[in-house]
C-alpha positions in Angstrom: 89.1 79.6 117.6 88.6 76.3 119.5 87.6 73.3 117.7 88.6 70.1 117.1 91.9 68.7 115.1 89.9 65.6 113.5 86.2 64.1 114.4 85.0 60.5 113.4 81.7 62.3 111.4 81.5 65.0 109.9 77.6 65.5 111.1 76.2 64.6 114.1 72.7 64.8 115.4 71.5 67.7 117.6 70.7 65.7 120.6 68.7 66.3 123.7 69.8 69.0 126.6 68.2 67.8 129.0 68.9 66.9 133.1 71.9 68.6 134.7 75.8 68.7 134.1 77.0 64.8 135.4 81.0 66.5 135.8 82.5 69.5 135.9 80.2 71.3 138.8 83.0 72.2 141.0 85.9 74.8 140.8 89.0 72.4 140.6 91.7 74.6 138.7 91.2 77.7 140.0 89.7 80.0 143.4 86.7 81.6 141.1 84.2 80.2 138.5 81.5 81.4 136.3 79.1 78.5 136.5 76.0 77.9 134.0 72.2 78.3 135.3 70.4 77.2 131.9 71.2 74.6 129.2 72.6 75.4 125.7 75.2 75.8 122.4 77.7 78.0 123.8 79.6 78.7 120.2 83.5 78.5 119.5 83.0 82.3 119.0 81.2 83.1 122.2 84.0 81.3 124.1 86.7 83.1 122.1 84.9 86.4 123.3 84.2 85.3 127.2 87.6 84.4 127.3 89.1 87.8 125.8 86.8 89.9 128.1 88.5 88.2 131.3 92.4 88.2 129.8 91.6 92.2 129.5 89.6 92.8 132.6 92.9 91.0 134.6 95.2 92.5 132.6 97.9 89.8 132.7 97.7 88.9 136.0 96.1 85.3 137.4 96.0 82.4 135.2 92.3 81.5 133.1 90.8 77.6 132.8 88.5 77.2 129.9 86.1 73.8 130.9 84.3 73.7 128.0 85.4 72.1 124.5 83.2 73.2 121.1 83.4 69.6 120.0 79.5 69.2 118.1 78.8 70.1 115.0 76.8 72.1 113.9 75.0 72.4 110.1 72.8 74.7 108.4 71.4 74.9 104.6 72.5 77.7 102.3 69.9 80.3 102.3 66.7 80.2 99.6 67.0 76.6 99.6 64.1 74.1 99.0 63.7 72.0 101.5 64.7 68.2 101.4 68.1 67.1 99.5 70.0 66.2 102.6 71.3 67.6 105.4 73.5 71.1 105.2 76.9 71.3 105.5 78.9 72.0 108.9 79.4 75.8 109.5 80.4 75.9 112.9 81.4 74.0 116.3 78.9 74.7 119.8 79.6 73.0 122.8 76.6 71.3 124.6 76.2 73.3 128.6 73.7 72.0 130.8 72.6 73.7 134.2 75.4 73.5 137.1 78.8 73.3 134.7 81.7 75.3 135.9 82.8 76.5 132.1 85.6 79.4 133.2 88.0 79.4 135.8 90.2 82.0 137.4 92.8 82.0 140.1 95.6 84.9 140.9 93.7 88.1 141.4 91.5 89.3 144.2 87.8 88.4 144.6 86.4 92.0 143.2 88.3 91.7 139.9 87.7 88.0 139.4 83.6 89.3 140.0 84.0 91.7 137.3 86.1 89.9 134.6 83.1 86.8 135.3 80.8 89.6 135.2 81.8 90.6 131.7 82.7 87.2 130.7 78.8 86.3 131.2 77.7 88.9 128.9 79.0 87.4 126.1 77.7 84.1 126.8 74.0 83.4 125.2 73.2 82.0 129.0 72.5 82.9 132.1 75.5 82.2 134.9 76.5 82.8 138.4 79.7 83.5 140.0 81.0 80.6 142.1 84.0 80.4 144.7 85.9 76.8 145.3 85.0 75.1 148.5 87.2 73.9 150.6 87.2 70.3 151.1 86.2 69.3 154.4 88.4 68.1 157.0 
């Protein structure tokens, strides 16, 4: 699982989502991307899962750029708890996505199986995506 090695705090804030992704819009690594549509916590888990969908759809062929780092905590109470007392403990890492962030990249196979492994990629993802190609830069 992704997460980080060390952090400054422990807790952070939630923070707000919204406006649009400042970086990270265009494919730069690779030919193919899956790009985001909405905003969200995209969990260490989820990316885990996106990123084994697309390693078993290509079977071991092309190379796979993950863009995205779970690097926000995230806390939640133990269940049945009255409320006050603090805030919970950290259970798990998200990554903040806003709308227009290129989060997986793919280069090496052809455009149908890049398609499909994005396809299934975006399944697991609690978002909705799009497929994107790199644009050449122009001359």
């Amino acid at each position: 699982m992704l997460m980080p090695k060390r952090v400054k705090h422990r807790k952070q804030m939630r923070g707000r989502r919204r406006g649009n992704a400042k970086g990270g819009t265009n494919v730069s690594f690779g030919e193919y991307g899956l790009k985001a549509l909405e905003r969200g916590w995209i969990t260490n888990r989820q990316i885990e899962a996106a990123r084994v969908a697309m390693t078993r759809k290509i079977k071991r062929g092309g190379k796979v750029w993950i863009n995205i780092f779970p690097d926000k905590p995230v806390t939640s109470k133990p269940a049945e708890t009255r409320m006050g007392s603090g805030k919970g403990n950290p259970e798990g890492w998200v990554a903040v996505v806003k709308p227009g962030r290129v989060m997986f990249e793919l280069a090496g196979v052809s455009e149908p199986l890049a398609r499909e492994a994005m396809r299934l990629a975006g399944h697991k993802l609690p978002i909705k995506t799009k497929f994107v190609k790199r644009e050449e830069a122009p001359v």
